[in-house]
N, CA, C and O of each residue as an XYZ file, in Angstrom:
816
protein
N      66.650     82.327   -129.728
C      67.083     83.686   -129.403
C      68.277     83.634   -128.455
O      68.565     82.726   -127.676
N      68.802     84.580   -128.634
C      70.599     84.110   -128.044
C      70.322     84.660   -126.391
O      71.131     84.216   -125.575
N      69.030     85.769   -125.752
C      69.193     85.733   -124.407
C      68.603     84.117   -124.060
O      69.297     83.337   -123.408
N      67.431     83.791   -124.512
C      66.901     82.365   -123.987
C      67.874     80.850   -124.077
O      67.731     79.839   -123.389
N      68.822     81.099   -125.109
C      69.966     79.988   -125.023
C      71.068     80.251   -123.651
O      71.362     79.438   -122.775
N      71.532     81.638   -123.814
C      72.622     81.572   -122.663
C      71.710     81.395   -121.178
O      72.236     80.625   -120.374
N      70.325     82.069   -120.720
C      69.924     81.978   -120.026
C      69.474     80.950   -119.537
O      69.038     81.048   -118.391
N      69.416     79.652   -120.195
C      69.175     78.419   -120.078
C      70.361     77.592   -119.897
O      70.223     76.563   -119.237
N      71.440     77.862   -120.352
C      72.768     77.014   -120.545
C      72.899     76.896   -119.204
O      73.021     77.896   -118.497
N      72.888     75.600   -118.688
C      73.690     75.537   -117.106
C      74.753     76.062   -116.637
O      75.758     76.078   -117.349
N      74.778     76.585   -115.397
C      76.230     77.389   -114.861
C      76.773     78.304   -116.000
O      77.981     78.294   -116.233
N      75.849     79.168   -116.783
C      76.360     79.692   -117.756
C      76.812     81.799   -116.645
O      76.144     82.645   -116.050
N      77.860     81.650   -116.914
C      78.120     83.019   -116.258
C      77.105     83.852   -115.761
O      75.939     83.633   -116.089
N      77.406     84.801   -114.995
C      75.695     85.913   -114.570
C      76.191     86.769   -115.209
O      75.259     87.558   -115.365
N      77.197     87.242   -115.789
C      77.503     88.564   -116.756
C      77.559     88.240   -117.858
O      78.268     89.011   -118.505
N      76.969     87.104   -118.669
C      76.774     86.653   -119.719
C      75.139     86.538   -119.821
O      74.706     86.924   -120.906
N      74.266     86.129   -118.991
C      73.152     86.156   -118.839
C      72.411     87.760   -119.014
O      71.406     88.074   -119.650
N      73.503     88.750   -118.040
C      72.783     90.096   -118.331
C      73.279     90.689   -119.299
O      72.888     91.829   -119.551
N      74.426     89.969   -120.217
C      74.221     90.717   -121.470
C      73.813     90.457   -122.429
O      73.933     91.204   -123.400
N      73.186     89.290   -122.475
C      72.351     88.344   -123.220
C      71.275     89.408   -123.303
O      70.968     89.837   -124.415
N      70.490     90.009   -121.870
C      69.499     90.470   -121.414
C      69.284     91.496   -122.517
O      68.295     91.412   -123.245
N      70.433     92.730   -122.696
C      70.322     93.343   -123.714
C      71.218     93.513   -125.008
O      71.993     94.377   -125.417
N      70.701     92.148   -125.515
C      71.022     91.866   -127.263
C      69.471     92.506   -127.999
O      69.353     92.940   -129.145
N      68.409     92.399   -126.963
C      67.024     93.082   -127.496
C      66.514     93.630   -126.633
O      65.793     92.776   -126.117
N      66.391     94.663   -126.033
C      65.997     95.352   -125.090
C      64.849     96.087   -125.833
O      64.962     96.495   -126.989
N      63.493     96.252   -124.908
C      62.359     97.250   -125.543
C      62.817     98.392   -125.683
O      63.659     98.719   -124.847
N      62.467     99.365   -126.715
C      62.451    100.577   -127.108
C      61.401    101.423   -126.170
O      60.183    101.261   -126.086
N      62.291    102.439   -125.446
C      61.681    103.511   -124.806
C      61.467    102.825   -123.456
O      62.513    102.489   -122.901
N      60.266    102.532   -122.778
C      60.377    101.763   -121.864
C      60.010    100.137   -121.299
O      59.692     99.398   -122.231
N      60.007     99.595   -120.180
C      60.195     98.585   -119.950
C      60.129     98.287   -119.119
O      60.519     99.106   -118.288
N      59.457     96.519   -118.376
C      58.811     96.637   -116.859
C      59.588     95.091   -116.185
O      60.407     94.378   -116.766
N      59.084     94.930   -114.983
C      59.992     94.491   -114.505
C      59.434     92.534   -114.734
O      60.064     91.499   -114.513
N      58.307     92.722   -115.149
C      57.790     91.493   -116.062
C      58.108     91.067   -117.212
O      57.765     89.935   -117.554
N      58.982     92.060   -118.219
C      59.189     91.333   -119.163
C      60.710     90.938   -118.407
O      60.941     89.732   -118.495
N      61.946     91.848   -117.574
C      62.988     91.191   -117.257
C      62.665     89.726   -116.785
O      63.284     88.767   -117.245
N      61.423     89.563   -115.618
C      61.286     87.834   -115.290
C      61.669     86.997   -116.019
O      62.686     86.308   -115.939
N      60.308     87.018   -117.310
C      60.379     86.282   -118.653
C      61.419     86.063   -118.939
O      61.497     84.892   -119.313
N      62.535     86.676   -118.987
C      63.675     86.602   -119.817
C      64.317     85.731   -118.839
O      64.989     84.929   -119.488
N      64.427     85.518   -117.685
C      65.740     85.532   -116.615
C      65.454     83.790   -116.128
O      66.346     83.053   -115.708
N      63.778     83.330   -116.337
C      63.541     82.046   -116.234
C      64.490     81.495   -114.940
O      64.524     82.286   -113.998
N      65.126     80.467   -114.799
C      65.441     80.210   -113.421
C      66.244     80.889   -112.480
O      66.210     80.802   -111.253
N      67.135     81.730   -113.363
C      68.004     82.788   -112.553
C      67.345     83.941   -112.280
O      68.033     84.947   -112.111
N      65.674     84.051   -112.168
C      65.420     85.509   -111.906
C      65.821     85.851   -110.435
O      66.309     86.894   -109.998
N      65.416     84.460   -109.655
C      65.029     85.006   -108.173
C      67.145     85.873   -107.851
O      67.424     87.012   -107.477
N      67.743     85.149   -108.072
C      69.619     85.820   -107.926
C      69.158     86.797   -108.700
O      68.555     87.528   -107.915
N      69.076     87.263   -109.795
C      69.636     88.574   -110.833
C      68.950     89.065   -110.422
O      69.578     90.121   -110.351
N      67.607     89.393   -109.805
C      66.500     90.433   -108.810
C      66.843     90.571   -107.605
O      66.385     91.635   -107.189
N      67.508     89.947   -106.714
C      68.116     90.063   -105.544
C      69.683     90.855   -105.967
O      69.918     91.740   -105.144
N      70.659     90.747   -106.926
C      71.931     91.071   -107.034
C      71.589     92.542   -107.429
O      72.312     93.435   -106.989
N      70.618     92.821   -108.167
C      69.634     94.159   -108.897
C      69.728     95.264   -107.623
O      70.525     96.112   -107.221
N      68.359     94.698   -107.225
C      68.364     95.058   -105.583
C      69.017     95.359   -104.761
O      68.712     96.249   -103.967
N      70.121     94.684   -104.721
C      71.595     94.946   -103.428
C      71.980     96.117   -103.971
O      71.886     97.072   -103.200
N      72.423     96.370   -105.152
C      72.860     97.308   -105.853
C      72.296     98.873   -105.725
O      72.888     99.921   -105.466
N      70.955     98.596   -106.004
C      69.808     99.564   -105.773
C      69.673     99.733   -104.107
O      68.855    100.523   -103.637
N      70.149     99.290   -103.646
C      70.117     99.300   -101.973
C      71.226    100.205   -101.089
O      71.205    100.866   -100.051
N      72.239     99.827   -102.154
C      73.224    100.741   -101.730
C      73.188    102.477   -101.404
O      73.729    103.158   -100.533
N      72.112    102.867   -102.758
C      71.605    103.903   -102.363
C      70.868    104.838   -101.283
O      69.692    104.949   -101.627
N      71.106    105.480   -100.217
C      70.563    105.224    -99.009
C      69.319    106.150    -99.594
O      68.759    105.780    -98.563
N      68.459    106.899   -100.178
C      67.407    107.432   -100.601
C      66.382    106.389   -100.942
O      65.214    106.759   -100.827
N      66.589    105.179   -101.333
C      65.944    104.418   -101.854
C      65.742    102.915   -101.203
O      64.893    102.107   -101.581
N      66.698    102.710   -100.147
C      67.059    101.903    -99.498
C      65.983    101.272    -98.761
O      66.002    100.041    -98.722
N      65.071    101.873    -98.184
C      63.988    101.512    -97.632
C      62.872    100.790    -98.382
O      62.162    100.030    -97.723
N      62.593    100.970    -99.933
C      61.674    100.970   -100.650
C      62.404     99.624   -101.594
O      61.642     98.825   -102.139
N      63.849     99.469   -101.721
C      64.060     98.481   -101.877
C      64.362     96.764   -100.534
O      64.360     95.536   -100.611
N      64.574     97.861    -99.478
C      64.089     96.492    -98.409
C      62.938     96.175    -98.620
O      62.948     94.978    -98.909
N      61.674     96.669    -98.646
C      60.297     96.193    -98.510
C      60.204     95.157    -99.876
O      59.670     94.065    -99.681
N      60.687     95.455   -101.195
C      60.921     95.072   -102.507
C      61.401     93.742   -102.504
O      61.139     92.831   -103.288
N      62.310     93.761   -101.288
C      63.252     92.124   -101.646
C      63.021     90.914   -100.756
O      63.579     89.817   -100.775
N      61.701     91.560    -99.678
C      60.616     90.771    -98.988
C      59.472     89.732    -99.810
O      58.737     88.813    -99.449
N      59.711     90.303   -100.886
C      58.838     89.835   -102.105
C      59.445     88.655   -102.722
O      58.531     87.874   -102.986
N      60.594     88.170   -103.074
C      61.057     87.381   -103.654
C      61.709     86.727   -102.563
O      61.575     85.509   -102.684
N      62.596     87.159   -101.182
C      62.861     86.202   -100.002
C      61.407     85.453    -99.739
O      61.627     84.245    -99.648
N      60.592     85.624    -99.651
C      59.421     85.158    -99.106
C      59.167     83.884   -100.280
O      58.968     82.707    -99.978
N      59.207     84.248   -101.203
C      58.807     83.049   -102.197
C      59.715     82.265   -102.624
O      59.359     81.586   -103.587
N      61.504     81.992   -102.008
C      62.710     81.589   -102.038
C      62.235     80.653   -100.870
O      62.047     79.453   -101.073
N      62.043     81.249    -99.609
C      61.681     80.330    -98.860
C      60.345     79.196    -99.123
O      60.354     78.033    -98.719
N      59.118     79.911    -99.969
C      58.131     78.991    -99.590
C      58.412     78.196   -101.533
O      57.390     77.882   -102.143
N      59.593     78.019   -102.123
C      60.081     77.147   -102.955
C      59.590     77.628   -104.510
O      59.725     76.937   -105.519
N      59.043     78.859   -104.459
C      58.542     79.072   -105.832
C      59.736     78.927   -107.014
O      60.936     79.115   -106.816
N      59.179     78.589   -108.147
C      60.276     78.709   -109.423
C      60.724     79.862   -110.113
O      61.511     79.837   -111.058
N      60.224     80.837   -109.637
C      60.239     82.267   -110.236
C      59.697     83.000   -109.070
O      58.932     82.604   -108.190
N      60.462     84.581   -109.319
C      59.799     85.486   -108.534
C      58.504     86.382   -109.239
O      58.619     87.001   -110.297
N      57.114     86.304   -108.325
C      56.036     86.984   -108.883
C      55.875     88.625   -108.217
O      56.368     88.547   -107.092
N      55.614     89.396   -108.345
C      55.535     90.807   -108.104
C      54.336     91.362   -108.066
O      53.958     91.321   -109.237
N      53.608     91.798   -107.503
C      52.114     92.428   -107.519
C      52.362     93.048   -109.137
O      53.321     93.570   -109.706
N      50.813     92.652   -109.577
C      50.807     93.080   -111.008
C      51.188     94.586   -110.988
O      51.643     95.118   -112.001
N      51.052     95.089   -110.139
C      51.138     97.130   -110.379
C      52.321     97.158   -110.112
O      52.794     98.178   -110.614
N      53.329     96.387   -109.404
C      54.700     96.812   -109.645
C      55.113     96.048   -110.544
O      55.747     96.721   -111.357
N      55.079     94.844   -110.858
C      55.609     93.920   -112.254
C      55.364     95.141   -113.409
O      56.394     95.683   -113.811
N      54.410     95.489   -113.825
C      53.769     95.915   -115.294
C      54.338     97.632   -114.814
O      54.242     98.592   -115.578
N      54.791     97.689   -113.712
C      55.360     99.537   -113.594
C      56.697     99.420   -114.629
O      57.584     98.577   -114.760
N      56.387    100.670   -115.279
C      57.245    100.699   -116.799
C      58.438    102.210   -116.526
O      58.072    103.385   -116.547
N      59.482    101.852   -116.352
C      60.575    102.613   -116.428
C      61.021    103.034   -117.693
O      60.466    102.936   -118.788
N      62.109    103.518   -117.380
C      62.980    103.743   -118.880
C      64.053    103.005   -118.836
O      64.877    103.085   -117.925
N      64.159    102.035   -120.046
C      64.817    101.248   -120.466
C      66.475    101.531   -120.272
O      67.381    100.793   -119.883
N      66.456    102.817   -120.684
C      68.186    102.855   -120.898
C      68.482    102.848   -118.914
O      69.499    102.292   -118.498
N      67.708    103.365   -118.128
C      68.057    103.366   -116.677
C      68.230    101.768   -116.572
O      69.041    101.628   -115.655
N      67.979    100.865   -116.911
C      68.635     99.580   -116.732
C      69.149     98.927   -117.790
O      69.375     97.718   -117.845
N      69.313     99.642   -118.540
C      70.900     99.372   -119.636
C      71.921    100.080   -118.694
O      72.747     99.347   -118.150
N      71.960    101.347   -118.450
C      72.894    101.664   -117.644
C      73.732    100.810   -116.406
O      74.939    100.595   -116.296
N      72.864    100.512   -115.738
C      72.537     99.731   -114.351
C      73.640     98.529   -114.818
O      74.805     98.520   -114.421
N      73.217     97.788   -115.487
C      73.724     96.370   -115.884
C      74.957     96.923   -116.399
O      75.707     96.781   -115.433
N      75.705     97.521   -117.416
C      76.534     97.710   -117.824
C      77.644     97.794   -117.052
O      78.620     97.044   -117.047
N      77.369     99.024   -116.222
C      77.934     98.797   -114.921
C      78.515     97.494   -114.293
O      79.694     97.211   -114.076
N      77.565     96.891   -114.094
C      77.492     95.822   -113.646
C      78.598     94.757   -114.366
O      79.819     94.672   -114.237
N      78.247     94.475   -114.663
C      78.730     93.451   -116.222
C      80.229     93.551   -115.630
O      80.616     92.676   -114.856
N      81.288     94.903   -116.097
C      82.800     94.252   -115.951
C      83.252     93.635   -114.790
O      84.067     92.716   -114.725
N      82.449     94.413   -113.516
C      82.757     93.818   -112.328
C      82.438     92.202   -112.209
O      83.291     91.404   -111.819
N      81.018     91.800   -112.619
C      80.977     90.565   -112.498
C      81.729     89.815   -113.651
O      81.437     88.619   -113.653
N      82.454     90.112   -114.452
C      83.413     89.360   -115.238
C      84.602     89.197   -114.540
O      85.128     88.087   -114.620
N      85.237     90.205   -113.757
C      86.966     90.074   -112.890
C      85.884     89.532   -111.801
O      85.815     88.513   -112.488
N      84.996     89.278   -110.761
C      84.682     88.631   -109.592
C      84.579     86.859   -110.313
O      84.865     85.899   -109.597
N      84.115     86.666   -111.854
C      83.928     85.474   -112.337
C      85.118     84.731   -112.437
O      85.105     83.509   -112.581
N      86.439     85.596   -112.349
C      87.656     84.740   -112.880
C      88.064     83.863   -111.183
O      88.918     82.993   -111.009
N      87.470     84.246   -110.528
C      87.622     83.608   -109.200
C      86.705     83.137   -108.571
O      86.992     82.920   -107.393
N      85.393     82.806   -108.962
C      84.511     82.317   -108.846
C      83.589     81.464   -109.394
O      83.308     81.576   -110.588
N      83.031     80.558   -108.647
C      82.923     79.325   -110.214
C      82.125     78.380   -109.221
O      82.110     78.537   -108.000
N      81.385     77.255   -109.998
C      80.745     76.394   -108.836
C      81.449     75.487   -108.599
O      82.280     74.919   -109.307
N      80.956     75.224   -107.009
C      81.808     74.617   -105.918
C      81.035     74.790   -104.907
O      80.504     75.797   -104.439
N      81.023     73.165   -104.474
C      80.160     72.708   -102.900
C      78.761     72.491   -103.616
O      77.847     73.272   -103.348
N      78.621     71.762   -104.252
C      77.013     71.938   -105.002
C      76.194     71.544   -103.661
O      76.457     70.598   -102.919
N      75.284     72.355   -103.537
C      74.197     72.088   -102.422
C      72.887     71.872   -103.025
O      72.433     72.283   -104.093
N      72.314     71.051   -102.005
C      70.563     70.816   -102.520
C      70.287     72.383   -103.079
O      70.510     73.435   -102.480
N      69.766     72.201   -104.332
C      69.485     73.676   -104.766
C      68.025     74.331   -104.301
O      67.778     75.537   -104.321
N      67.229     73.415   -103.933
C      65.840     74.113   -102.959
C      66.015     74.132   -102.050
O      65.242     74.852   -101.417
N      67.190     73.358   -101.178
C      67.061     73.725    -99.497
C      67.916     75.342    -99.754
O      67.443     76.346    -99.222
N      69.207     75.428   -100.627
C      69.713     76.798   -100.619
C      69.079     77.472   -101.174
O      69.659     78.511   -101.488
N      67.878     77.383   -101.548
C      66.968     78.697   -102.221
C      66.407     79.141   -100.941
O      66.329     80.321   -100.598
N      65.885     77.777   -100.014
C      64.983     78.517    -98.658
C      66.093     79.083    -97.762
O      65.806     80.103    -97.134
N      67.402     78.529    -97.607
C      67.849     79.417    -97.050
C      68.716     80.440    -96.902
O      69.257     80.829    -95.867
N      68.851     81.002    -98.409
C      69.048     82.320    -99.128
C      67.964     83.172    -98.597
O      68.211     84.048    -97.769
N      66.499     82.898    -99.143
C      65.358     83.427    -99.085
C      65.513     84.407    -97.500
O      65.533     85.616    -97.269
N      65.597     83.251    -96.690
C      65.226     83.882    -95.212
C      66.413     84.481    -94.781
O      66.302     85.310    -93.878
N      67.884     84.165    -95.375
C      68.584     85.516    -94.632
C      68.232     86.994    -95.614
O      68.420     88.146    -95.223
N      67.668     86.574    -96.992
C      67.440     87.788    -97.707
C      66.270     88.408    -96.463
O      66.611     89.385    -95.797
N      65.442     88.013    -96.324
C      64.597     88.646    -95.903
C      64.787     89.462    -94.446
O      64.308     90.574    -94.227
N      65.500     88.763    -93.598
C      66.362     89.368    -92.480
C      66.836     90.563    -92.640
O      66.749     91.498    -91.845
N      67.708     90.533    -94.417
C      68.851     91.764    -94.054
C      67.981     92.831    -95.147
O      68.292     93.994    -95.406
N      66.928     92.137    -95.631
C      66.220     92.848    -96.406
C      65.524     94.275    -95.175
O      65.638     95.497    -95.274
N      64.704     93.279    -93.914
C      64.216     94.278    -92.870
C      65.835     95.198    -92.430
O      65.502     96.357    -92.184
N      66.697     95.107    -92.340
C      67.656     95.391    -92.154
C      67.382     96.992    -92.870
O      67.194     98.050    -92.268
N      67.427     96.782    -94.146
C      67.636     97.971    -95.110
C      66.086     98.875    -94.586
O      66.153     99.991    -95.101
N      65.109     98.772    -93.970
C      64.450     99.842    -93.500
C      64.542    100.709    -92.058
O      63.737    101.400    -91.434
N      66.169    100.246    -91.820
C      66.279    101.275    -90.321
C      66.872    102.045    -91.208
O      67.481    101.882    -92.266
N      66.342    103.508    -90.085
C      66.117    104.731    -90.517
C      67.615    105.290    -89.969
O      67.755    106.504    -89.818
N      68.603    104.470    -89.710
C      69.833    105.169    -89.272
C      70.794    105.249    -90.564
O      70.921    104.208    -91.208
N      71.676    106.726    -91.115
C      72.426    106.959    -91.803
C      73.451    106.047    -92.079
O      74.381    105.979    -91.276
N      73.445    105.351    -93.046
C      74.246    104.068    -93.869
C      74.344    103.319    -93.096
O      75.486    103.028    -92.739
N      73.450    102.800    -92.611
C      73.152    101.177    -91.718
C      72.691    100.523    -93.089
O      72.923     99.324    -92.930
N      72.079    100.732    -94.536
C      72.114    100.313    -95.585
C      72.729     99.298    -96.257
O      72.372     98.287    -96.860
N      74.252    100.116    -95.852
C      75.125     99.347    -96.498
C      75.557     98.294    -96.430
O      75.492     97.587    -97.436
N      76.181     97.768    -95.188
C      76.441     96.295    -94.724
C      75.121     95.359    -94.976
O      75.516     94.224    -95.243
N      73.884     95.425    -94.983
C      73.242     94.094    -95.817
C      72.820     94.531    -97.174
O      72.159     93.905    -98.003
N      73.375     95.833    -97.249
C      73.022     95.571    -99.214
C      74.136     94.690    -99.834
O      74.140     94.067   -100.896
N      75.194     94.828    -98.754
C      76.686     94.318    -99.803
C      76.609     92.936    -99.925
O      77.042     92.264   -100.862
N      75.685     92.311    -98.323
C      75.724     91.253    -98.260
C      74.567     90.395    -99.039
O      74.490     89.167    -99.062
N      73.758     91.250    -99.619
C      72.758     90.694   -100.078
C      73.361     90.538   -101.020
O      73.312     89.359   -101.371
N      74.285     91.510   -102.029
C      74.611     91.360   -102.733
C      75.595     90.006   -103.561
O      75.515     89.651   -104.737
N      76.277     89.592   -102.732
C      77.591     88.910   -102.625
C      76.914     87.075   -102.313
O      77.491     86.040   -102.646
N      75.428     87.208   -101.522
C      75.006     85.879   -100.849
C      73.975     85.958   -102.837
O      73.770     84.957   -103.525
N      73.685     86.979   -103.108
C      73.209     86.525   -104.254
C      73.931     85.927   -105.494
O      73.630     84.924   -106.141
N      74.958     86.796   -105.658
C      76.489     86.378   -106.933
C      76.443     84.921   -106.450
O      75.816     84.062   -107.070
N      77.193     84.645   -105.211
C      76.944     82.981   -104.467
C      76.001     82.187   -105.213
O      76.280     81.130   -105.779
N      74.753     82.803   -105.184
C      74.138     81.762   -105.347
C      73.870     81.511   -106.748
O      73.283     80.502   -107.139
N      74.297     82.425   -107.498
C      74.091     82.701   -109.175
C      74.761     81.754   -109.559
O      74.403     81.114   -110.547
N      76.028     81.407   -108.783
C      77.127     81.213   -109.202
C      77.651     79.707   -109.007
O      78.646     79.111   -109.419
N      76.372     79.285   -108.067
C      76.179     77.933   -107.288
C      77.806     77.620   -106.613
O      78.437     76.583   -106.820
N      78.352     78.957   -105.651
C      79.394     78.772   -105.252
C      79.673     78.683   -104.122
O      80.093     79.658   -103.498
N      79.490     77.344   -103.508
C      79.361     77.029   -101.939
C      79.804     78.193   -101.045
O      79.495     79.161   -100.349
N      81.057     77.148   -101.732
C      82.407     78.426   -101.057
C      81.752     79.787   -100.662
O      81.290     80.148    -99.579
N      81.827     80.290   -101.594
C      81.524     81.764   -100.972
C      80.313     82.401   -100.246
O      80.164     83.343    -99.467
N      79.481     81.448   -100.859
C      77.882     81.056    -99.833
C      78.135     81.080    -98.825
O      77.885     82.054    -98.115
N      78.802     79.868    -98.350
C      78.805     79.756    -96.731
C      80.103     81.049    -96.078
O      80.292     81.254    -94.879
N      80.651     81.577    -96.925
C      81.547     82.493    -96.042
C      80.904     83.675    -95.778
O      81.187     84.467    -94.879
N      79.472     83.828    -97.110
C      78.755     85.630    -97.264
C      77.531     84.714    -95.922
O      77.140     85.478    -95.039
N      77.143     83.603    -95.849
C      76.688     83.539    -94.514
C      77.047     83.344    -93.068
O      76.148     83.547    -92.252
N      77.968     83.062    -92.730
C      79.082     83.127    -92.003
C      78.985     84.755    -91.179
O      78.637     85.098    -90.050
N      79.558     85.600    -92.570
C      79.709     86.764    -92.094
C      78.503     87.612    -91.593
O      78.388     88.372    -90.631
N      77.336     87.085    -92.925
C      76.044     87.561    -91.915
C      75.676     87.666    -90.992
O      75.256     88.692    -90.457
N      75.799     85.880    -90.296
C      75.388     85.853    -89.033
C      76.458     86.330    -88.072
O      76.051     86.516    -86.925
N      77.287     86.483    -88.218
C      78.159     87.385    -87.475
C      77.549     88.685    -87.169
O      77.061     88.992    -86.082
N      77.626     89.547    -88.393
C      76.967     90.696    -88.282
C      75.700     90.878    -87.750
O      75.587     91.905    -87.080
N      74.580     90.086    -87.865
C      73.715     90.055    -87.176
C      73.574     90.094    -85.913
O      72.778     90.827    -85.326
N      74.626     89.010    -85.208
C      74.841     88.803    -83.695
C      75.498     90.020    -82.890
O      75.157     90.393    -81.767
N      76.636     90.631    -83.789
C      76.861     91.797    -83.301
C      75.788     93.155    -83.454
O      75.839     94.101    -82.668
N      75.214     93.110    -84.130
C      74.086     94.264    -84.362
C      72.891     93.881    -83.565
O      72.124     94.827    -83.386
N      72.425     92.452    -82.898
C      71.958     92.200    -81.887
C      72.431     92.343    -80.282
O      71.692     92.139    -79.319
N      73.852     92.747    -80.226
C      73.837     93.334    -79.042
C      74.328     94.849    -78.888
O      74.459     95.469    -77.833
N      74.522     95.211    -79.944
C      75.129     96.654    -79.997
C      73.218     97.238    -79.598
O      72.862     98.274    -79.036
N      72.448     96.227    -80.094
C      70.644     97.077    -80.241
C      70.111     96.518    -78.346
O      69.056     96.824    -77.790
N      71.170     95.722    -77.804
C      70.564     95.138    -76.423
C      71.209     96.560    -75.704
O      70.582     97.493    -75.202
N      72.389     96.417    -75.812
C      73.419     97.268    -75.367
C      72.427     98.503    -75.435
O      71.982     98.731    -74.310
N      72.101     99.084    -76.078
C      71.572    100.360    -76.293
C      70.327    100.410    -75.482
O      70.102    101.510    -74.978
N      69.550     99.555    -75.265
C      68.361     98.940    -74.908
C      68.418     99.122    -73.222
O      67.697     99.900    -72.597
N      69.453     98.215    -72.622
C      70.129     98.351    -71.463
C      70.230    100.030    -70.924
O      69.884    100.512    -69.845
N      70.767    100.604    -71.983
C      71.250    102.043    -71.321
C      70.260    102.671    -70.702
O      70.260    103.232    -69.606
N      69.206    102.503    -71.677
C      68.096    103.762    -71.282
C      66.764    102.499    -70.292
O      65.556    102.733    -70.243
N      67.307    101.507    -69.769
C      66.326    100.972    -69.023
C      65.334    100.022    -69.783
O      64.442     99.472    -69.139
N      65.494     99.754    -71.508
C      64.270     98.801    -71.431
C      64.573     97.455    -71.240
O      63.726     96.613    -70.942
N      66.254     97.135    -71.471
C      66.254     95.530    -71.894
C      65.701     94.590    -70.535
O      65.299     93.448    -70.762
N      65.701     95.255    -68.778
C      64.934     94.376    -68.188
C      63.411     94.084    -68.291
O      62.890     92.993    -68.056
N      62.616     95.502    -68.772
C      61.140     95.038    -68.947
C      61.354     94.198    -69.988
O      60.800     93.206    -69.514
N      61.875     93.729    -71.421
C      61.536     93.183    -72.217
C      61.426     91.373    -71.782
O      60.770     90.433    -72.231
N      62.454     91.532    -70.673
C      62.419     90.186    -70.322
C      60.881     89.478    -69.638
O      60.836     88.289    -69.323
């Protein structure tokens, strides 16, 4: 079947993989267990790149941080696939809402592919664990309740996932780089604030 060949082909593009995805797509609807099946070693990236996307949305943003705790968690503890509580795996949408989704998707990751490519090959389980745990960082990230604080780790989730789809050092270590940047500054802009109103000496 032509998604299980490209999805298997090594370093085979990620916008070739999701359009592989729908050469057979179920009729009417569709759950997030049969996408696994299909996605075999690239699920844990194409569910995280999914996610960033879906994150961007600030209505939903919260419900996809808690979501991407699920697959950081099992990035870090080395699983081969991401597993999902059976009641959200087998929860059945409508199909064309992620035909849409991907389509989208698709031209952008074709012009980001002409400049991106693998490079810096890294142990591929030590960079799964430590993908996993900044996912999960900027994943808690996406449940503060402040107006488009969302955005900066959806983009980055986004971009540390393409990275890793893409087994592209390079840009790995620059989308972590910038993380921990951002982090360090959003750790004292939250001391700073902390300070004002008197708690940061009790915390000590």
């Amino acid at each position: 079947m032509l998604w299980l060949a490209i999805a298997m082909t090594p370093h085979a593009p990620t916008s070739e993989v999701l359009e592989a995805l729908l050469s057979n797509p179920p009729a009417g609807r569709t759950t997030l267990a049969w996408m696994m099946d299909r996605l075999g070693d690239r699920s844990f990236g194409i569910v995280l790149l999914l996610l960033a996307l879906l994150g961007l949305l600030p209505g939903v943003s919260p419900v996809v941080g808690l979501l991407l705790l699920v697959p950081a968690v099992q990035m870090i503890s080395g699983n081969h696939r991401p597993v999902f509580p059976r009641r959200v795996a087998n929860r059945a949408f409508e199909t064309q809402q992620l035909v849409r989704l991907i389509r989208r998707v698709i031209p952008v990751l074709r012009w980001l592919e002409r400049f991106i490519r693998p490079r810096w090959t890294t142990p591929f389980q030590a960079t799964k664990r430590v993908v996993g745990g900044v996912v999960f960082v900027l994943g808690m990230g996406l449940l503060t309740p402040v107006p488009f604080s969302n955005v900066p780790p959806a983009v980055m989730i986004g971009l540390i996932a393409f990275a890793y789809l893409e087994e592209d050092g390079v840009l790995l270590c620059a989308a972590l780089a910038v993380t921990f940047i951002m982090l360090v500054a959003a750790a004292v802009v939250a001391w700073e604030a902390l300070s004002a109103i008197g708690l940061a000496r009790s915390l000590l």
